[in-house]
N, C-alpha and C positions, 0 to 999 in steps of 0.2 A: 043215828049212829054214824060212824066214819066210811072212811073209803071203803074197807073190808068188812063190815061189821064184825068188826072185834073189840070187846071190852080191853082195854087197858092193864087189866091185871091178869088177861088172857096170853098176856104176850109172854115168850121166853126170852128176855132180853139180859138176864143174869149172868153175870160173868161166869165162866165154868175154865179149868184146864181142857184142853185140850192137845191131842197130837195132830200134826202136823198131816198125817196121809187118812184121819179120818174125818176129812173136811176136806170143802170146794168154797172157795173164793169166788162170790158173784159181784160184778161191777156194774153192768147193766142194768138198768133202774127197770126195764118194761120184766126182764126176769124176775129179778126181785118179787116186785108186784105179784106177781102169777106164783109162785112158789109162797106167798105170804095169802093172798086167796086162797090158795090150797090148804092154809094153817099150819103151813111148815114154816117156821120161827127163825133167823137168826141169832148164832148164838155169842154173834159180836158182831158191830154195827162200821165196820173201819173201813170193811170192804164187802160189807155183806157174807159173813160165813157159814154156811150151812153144814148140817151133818153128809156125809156120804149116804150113808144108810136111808136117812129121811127122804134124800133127793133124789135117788138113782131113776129111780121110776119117771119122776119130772122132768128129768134132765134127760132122757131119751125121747120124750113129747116135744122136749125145747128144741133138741135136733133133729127130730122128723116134722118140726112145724108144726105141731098138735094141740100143744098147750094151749089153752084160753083160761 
């Protein structure tokens, strides 16, 4: 299987509306990575967008250095 072990039809890559202040813009490819091993998805692929709600938790490990 791939880098994550994830199926292909496991991903959420589907365009969706979204607003503006309930999403985080990730550019950082080593985040990225780490929040997609987590199985939190992207829900647009331009700049990496994640939900708020999904990531908060992650994105507190990512700036205490935690994350693996």
């Amino acid at each position: 299987m791939g880098k994550f072990d994830v199926e292909p039809n496991e991903l959420n890559l589907k365009p969706r509306l979204y607003n503006t202040h309930e999403v985080v813009r990730i550019v950082n490819p080593k985040q990225r990575d780490l929040y997609i091993k987590h199985r939190v998805y992207p829900i647009d692929i331009i700049v990496y967008i994640f939900l708020k709600e999904e990531t908060k938790d992650l994105f507190q490990k990512w700036i205490d250095h935690t994350l693996e």
